[in-house]
C-alpha positions as a Python dict, from the first residue, in 0.01 Angstrom:
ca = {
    (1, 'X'): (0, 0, 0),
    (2, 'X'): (84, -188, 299),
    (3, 'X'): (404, 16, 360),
    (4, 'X'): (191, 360, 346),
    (5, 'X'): (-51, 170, 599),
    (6, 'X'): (276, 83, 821),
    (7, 'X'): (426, 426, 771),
    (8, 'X'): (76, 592, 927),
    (9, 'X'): (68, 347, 1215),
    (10, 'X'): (409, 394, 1287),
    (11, 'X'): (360, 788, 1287),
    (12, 'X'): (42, 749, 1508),
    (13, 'X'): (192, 551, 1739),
    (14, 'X'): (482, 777, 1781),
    (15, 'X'): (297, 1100, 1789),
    (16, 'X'): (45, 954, 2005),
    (17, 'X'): (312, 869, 2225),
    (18, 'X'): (461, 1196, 2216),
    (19, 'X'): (134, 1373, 2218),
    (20, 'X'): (17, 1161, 2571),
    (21, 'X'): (343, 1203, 2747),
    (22, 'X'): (387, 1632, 2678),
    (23, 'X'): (12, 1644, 2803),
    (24, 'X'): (115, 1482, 3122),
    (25, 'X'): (418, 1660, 3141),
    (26, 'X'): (257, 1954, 3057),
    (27, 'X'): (-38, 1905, 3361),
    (28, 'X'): (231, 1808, 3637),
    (29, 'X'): (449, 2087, 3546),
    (30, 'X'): (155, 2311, 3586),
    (31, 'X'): (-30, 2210, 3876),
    (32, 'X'): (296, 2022, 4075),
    (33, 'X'): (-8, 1800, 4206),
    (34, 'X'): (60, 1498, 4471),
    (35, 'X'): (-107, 1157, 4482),
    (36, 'X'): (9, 904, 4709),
    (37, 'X'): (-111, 533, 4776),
    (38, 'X'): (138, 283, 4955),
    (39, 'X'): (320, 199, 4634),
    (40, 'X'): (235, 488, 4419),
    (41, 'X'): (301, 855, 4392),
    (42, 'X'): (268, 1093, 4121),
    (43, 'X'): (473, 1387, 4230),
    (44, 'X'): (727, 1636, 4008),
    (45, 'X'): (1004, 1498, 3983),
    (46, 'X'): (1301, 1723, 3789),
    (47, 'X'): (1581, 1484, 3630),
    (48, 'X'): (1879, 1649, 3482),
    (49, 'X'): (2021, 1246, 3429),
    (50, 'X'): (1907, 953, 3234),
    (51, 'X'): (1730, 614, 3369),
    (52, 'X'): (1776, 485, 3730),
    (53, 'X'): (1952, 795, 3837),
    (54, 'X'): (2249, 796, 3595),
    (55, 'X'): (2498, 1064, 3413),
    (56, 'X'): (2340, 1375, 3656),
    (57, 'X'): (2342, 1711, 3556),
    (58, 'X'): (2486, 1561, 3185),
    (59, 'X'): (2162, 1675, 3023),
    (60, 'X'): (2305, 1879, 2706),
    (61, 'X'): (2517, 1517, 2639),
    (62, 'X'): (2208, 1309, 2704),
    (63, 'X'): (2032, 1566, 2445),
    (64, 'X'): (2282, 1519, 2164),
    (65, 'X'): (2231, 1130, 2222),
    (66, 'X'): (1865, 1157, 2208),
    (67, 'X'): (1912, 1385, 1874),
    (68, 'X'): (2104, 1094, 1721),
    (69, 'X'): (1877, 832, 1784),
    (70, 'X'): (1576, 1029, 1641),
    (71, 'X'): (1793, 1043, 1369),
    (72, 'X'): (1932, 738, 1284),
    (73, 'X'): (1590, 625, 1356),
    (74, 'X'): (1403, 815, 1096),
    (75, 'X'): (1758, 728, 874),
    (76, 'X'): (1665, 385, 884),
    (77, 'X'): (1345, 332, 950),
    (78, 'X'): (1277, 154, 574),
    (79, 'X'): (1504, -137, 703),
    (80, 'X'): (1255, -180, 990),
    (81, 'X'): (1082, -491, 939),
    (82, 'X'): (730, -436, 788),
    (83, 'X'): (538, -613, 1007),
    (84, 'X'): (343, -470, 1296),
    (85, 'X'): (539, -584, 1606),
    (86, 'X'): (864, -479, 1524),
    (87, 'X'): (650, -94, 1367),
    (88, 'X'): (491, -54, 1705),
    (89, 'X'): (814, -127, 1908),
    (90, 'X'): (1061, 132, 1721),
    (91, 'X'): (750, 422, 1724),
    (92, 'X'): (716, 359, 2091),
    (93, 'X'): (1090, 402, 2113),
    (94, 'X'): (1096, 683, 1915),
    (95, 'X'): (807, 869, 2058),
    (96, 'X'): (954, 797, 2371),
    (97, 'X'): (1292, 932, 2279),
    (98, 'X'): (1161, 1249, 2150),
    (99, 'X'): (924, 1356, 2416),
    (100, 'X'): (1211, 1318, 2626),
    (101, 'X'): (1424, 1507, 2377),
    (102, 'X'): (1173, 1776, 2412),
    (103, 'X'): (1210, 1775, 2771),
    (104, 'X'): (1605, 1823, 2742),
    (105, 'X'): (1632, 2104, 2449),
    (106, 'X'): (1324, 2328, 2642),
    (107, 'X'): (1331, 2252, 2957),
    (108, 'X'): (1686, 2153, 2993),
    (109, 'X'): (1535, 1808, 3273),
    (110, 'X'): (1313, 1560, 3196),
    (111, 'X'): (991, 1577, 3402),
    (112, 'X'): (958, 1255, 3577),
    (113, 'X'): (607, 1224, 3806),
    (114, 'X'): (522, 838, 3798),
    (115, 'X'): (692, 708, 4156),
    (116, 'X'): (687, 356, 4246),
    (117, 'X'): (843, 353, 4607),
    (118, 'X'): (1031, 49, 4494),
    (119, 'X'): (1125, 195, 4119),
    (120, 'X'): (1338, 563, 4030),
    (121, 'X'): (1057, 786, 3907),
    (122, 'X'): (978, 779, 3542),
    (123, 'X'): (713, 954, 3298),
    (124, 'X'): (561, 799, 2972),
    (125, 'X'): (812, 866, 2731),
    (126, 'X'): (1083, 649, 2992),
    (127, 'X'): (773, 358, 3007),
    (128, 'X'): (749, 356, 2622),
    (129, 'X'): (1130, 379, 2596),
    (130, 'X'): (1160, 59, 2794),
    (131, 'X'): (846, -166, 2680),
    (132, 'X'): (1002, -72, 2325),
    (133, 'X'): (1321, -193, 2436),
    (134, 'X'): (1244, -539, 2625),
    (135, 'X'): (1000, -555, 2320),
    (136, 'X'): (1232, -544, 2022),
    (137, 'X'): (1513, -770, 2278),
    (138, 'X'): (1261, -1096, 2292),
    (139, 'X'): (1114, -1003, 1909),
    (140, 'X'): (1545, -1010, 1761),
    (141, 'X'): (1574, -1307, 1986),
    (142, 'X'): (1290, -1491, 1878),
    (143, 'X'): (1390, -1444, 1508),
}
């Protein structure tokens, strides 16, 4: 019982993840709007790379990567811990990994629009991707 309840929270979380970032995506894409404060812009920004600017124009590699984490992922996911924190860290990974997968295989660049003048741009997916990461880092490290 508790794994079906941790198997439908995981797949919420994931889906919702997916589900929020494609919207936004999806919106930006379609009306290319501009918002600017001091220290924020939300603006389309079209990345053929990965995070901070890295591997340009290496999208179709970046794409088979993405594939094989959403597979090894899935693969594995009854060795994930079943308790909550570690649950909500790999579905934010994962939804994070596939709406940017999504971004790769129809698109072929990810659609970045959140712009920090002190950060790269990012989009949700890339946020989720990262709280995910530091998450699970400081959860392993604790255990």
């Amino acid at each position: 019982m508790v794994k079906e309840k941790l198997l439908k929270f995981f797949s919420l979380v994931s889906i919702s993840v997916i589900a929020l970032d494609q919207l936004l995506k999806y919106l930006i894409i379609s009306f290319e709007p501009y918002f600017g404060l001091n220290f924020l812009k939300i603006l389309l920004v079209k990345n053929t790379g990965a995070g901070f600017g890295i591997l340009q124009d290496k999208n179709n590699w970046l794409a088979i990567i993405s594939a094989l984490a959403i597979l090894i992922i899935i693969y594995y996911y009854p060795r994930i811990e079943k308790e909550k924190w570690p649950q909500l860290l790999f579905a934010l990974f994962l939804g994070g990994v596939i709406g940017n997968f999504i971004d790769r295989a129809f698109r072929g660049f990810v659609i970045d629009f959140i712009d920090f003048s002190f950060w790269p741009a990012f989009n949700i997916a890339d946020a989720a991707i990262s709280v995910a990461v530091v998450g699970l880092i400081i959860y392993y490290w604790r255990k």
